[in-house]
Each structure stands twice: as structure tokens, then as C-alpha cells.
C-alpha positions as CSV (number, residue, x, y, z in Angstrom):
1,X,111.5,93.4,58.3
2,X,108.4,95.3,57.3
3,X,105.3,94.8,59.9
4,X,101.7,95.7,59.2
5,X,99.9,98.8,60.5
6,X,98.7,96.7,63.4
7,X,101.6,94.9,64.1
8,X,103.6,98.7,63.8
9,X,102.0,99.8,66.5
10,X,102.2,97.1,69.4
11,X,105.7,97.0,68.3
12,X,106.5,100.7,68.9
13,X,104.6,100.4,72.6
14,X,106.7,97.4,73.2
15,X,110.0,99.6,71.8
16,X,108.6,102.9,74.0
17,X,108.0,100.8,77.2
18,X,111.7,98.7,77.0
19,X,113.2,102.2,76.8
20,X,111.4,103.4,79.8
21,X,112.6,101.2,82.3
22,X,116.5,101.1,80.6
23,X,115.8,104.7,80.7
24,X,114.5,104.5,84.6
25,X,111.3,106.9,83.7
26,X,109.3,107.5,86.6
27,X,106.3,105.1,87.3
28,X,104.0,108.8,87.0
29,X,105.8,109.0,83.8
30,X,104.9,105.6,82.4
31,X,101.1,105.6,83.7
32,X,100.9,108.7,81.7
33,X,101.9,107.2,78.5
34,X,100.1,103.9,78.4
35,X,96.8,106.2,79.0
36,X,97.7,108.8,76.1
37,X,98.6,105.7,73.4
38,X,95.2,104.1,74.6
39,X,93.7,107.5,74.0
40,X,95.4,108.3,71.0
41,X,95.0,104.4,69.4
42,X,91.1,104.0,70.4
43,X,91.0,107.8,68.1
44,X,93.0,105.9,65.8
45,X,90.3,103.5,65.3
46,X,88.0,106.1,65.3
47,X,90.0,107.9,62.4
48,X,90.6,104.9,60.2
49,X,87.1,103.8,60.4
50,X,85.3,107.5,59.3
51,X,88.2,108.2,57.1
52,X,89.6,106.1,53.7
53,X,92.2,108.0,53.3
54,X,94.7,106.0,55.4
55,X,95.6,106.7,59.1
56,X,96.9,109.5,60.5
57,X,100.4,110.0,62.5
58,X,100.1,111.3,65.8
59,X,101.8,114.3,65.1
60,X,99.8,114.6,62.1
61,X,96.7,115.1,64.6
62,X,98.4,117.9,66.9
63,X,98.7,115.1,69.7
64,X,102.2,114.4,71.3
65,X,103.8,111.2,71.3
66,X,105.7,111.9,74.7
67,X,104.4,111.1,78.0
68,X,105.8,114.4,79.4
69,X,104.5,116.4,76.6
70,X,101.2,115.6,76.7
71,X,100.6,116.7,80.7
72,X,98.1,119.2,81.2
73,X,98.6,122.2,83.2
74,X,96.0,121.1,85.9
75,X,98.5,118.0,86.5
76,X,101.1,120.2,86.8
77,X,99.1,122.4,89.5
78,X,97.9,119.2,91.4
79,X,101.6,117.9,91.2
80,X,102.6,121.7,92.3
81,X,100.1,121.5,95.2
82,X,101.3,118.0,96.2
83,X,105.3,119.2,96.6
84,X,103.7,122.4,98.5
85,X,102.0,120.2,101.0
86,X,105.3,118.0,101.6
87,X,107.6,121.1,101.7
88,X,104.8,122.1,104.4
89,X,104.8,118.8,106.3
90,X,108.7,118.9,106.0
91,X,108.7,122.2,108.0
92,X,106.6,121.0,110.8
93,X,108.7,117.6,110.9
94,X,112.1,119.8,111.2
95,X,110.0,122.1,114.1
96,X,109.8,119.0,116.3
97,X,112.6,117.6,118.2
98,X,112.3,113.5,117.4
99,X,109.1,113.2,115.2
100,X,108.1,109.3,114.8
101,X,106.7,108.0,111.6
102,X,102.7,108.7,113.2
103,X,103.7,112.3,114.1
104,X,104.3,112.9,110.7
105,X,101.5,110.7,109.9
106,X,99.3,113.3,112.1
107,X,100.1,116.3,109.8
108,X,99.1,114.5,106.8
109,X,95.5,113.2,108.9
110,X,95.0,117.1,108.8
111,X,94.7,117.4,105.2
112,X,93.2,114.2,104.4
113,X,91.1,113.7,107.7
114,X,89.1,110.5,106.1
115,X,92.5,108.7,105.5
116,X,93.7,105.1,107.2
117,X,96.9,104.4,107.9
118,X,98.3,101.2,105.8
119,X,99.9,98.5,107.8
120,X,103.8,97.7,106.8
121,X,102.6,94.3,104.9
122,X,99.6,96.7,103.1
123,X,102.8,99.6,101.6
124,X,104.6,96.5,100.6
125,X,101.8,95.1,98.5
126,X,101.9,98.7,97.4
């Protein structure tokens, strides 16, 4: 069947999101795409309103329509710097004979001295 503009739209999300979790995208990967199409649907509105010809396609504009696409390189260096500070903390766990779960905690309380630890019922709500 044919669906309105409107109706287009909320169906391809719909589509896009199904296939993510078949597909098992990570949740980073998902949060990433529901904020580009809200980005990309309130310009959208922007577009249609200030222009009569009709609506634009994504691509159209020079924005992607993939969630991995569409990271910017300072993601990819926060993401970088992440994975070098668990590479870092991995070292230090392996140096130790036995390290408990608040050893390692401890070399994470170094980087992020204002941090709490969460209880076990807190990371299950999570």
C-alpha cells in the first residue's frame, strides 16, 4: 500500500528499529540513530515549512541515514580514550595477584575521583 509522507516516515523508524534488534545493533548504536532521525526529521520540518518545493531526502541534504555513518570523529576519540583507559585498568588488574571487584573499582576512583559506587540492585535497574 501507498502511505503518506507522514505516515512514510514513522513507518521507516519502525522498519529501521525492528531491524536493529533482529540485527542485534549495539544499544550505542541505536541511541545514535534515534538522535540523528530526530535531528534530521525536526530539519525536515524546518525544510518543508521555508521550502514549497516538496521535502527533501536525507541524502539529498548530505546527511547519512546510518547510525554508524553519521559519528563524528570527536566520538570516535572519546570512544578511543574510553578502550585506552580499560586496556589501562586491564593491565593493572592482570599486575595483581587476586584483584576483587573494589580493587578494580579503585583504579577506576582514580580517574573519576567524584564517582559512587552503584549497589548490585542500582546496575540491575541499569
Amino acid at each position: 500500500s501507498v502511505l503518506r509522507p507522514e505516515q512514510q516516515s514513522k513507518a521507516r523508524s519502525f522498519f529501521k528499529g525492528a531491524s536493529q534488534l533482529i540485527g542485534g545493533s549495539s544499544q550505542r548504536a541505536q541511541i545514535a540513530q534515534v538522535l540523528n532521525e530526530k535531528v534530521a526529521s525536526a530539519r525536515t520540518v524546518l525544510h518543508q515549512s521555508a521550502m514549497t518545493g516538496g521535502r527533501f531526502d536525507t541524502l539529498e541534504r548530505g546527511e547519512s541515514s546510518s547510525a554508524t555513518t553519521a559519528i563524528k570523529p570527536t566520538a570516535n576519540q572519546a570512544a578511543q580514550s574510553t578502550l585506552n583507559s580499560f586496556h589501562e585498568w586491564a593491565k593493572q588488574a592482570e599486575a595483581m595477584q587476586n584483584p576483587s571487584r573494589m580493587d578494580i573499582y579503585k583504579f577506576y576512583k582514580q580517574d573519576a575521583p567524584h564517582s559512587h559506587p552503584m549497589s548490585d540492585e542500582q546496575q540491575e535497574e541499569f
